[in-house]
C-alpha positions in Angstrom: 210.7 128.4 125.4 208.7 127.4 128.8 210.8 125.2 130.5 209.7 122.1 132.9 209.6 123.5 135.8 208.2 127.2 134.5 205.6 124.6 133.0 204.1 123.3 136.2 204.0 126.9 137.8 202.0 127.7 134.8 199.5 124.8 135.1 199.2 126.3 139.3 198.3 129.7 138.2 196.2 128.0 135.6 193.8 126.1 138.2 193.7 128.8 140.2 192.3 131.3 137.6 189.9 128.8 136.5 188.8 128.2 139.1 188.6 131.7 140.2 186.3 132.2 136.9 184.0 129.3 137.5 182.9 130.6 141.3 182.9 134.2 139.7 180.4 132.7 137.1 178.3 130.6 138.9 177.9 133.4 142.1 177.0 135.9 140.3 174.2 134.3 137.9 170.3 134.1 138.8 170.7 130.3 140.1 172.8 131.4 142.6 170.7 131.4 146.0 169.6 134.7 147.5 171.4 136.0 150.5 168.9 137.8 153.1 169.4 138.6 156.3 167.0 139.8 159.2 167.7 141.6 162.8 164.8 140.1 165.5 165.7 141.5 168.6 170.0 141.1 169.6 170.2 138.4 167.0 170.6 138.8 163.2 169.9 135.4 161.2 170.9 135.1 158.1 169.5 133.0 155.1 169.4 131.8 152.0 165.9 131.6 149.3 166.4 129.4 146.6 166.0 130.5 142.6 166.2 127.2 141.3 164.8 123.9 141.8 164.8 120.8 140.1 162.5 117.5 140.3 158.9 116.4 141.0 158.5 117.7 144.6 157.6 121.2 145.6 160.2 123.7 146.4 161.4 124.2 150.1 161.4 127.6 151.5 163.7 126.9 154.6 164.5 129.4 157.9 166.5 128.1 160.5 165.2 130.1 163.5 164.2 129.3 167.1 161.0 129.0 168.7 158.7 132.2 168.9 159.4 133.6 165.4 156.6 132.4 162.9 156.7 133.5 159.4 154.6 133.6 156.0 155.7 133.4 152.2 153.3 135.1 149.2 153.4 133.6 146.0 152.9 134.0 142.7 153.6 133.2 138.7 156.7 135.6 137.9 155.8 138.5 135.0 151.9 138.1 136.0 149.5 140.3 137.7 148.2 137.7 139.8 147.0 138.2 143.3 149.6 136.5 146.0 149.2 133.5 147.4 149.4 133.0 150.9 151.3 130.4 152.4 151.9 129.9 156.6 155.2 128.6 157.3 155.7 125.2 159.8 158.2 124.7 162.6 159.8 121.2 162.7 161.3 121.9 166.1 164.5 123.2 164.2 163.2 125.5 161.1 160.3 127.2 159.3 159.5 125.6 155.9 156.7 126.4 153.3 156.5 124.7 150.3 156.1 125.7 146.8 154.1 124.8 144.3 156.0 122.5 141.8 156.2 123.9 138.3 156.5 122.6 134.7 160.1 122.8 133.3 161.0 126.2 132.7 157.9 127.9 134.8 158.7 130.6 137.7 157.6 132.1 140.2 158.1 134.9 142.3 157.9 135.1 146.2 158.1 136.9 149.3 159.5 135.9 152.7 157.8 137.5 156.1 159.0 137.1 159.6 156.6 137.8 162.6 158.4 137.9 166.1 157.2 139.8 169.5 154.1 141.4 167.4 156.4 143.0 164.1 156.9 141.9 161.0 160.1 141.4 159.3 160.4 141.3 155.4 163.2 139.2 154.2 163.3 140.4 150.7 161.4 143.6 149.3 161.7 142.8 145.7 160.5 139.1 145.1 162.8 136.4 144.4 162.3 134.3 141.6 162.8 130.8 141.4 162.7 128.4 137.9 161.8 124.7 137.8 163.6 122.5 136.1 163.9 118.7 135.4 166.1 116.5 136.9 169.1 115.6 134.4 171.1 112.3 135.0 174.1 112.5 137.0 175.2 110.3 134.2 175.2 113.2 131.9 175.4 116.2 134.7 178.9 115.1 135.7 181.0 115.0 132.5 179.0 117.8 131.3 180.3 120.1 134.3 183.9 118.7 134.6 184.2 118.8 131.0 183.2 122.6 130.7 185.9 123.2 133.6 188.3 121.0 131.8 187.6 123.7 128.4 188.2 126.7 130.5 191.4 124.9 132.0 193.0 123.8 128.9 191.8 126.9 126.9 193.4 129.0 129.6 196.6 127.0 129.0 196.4 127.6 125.6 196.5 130.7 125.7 199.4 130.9 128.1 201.5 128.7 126.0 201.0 130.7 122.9 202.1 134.1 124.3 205.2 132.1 126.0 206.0 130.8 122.4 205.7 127.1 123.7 205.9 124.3 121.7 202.6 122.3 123.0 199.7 125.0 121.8 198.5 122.9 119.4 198.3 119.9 121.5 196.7 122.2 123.8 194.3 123.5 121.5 193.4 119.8 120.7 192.2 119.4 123.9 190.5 122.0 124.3 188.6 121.9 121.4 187.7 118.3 122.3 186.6 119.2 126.2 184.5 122.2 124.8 182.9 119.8 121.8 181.7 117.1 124.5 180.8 118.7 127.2 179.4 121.9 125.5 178.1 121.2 122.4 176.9 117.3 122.8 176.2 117.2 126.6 175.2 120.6 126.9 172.3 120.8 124.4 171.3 116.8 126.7 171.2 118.8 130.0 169.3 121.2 128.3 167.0 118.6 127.1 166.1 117.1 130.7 165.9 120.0 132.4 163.6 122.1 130.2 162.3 119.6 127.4 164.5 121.3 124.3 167.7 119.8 122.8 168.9 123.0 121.5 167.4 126.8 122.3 170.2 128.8 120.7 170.6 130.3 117.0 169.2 129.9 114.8 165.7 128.4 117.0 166.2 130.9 119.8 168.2 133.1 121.9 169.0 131.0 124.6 172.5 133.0 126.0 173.7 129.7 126.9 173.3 127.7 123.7 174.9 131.0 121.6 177.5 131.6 123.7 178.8 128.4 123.7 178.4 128.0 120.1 180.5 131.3 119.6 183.1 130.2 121.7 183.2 127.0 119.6 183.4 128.2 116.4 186.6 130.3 117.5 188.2 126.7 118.7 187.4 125.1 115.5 189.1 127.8 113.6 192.1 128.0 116.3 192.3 124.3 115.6 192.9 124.4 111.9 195.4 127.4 111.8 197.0 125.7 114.2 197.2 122.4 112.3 199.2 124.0 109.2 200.7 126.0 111.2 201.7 125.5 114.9 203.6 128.6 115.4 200.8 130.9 115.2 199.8 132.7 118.1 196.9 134.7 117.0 194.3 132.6 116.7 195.1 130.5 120.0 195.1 133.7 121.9 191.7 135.2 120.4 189.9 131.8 120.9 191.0 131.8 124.8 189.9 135.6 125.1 186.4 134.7 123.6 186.4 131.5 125.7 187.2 133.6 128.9 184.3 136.6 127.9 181.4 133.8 127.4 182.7 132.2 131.5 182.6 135.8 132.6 178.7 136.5 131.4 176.7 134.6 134.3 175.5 131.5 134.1 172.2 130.5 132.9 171.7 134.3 131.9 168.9 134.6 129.4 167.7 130.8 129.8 164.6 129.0 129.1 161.3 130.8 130.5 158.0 129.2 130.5 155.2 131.6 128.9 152.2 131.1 130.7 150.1 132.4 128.6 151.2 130.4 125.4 152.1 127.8 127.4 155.6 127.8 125.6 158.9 128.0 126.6 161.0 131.4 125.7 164.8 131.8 125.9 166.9 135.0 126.1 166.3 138.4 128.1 163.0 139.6 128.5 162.1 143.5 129.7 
């Protein structure tokens, strides 16, 4: 039996390793801004290239870097054979910025980031970054959607907890759970999807989006958690397998295998490519 007080130290640890999970998940996927760093002369600047950008404007390349160092970035549509395309980076008086070229939802592109100071050039980043457009989704829908997916992780976490402590609230948890990851994943997720690259729903059986599938596994292991658990509250099993396969979809990165513009077909593609 958990008591009261064992119960909130539960809930702490809880947070914590949710929260733990969801920087793990969103640092290490391919939205996650490129660190690069560069030595000119004594100092060493450091900086960050985006890999994602959503809206109507073109995407800002950014350096914060004093006066003297001018700089260059080469373009071009990612998995083409394209000759790069040149563009000369402008000081403000505080930064160098180059801008590029807005694409449709789902299109990338690949690019390069070169430093000239005192005559040598400075490559930021030998293999190209790639950066996907995306639409802008309403904060409306954005918000739930990302507490919500936290709120699933949180409560499926406690869930699991609960049943290997033989407490008496797993199903109440489970409830919840089910709920958070049936909103926010399965009815807002498939809506962000929709504004940001134009497709209500990319996973199985229309496509492999990793996003779409994962959280449709995950899912279908709540639902069945659920309904043990609803003739019979004292099972553990079923709790504890849905958390695991909750916790292994969090620990793939996020937006992993995602919607791809084919410029060639001029559709959009989802899951890993070679």
């Amino acid at each position: 039996m958990i008591t009261k007080k064992y119960s909130i130290l539960l809930w702490l640890f809880t947070l914590i390793f949710t929260l733990g999970i969801a920087v793990y998940q969103r640092a290490t996927g391919p939205t996650y801004p490129k660190k690069v760093e560069a030595k000119l002369g004594n100092e060493t600047y450091k900086f960050k290239l985006l890999t994602t950008f959503s809206g109507e404007l073109d995407a800002p390349v950014s350096l914060k870097v004093p006066t003297g160092i001018t700089g260059e970035v080469k373009y071009r549509h990612y998995r083409s054979q394209e000759d790069w395309q040149p563009l000369a980076m402008k000081y403000n008086g505080e930064s160098l910025k180059a801008f590029l070229p807005n694409q449709p939802p789902a299109g990338k592109l690949e690019y390069i980031v070169t430093l000239q100071y005192e005559g040598k050039n400075y490559t930021l980043n030998e293999d190209p970054v790639v950066i996907r457009y995306k639409g802008t989704v309403p904060l409306i829908i954005l918000i739930p959607h990302v507490i919500l997916m936290f709120s699933a992780m949180l409560f499926s976490t406690r869930t699991g907890i609960e049943a290997l402590g033989k407490g008496h609230r797993t199903f109440k948890y489970a409830t919840i759970t089910l709920i958070t990851l049936g909103i926010g994943g399965m009815i807002l997720g498939p809506l962000v999807q929709l504004y940001a690259f134009g497709d209500l729903w990319t996973g199985w059986p229309f496509g492999g989006d990793w996003t779409d599938n994962k959280t449709l596994f995950a899912f279908i292991f709540w639902v069945i958690a659920f309904f043990v658990l609803r003739k019979n509250k004292n099972n553990r099993v079923w709790p504890i397998i849905a958390f695991v396969a909750l916790l292994a979809i969090y620990l793939i990165p996020h937006s992993m295998g995602g919607s791809e513009l084919d410029y060639e077909t001029g559709k959009v593609t989802t899951g890993l490519k070679e």
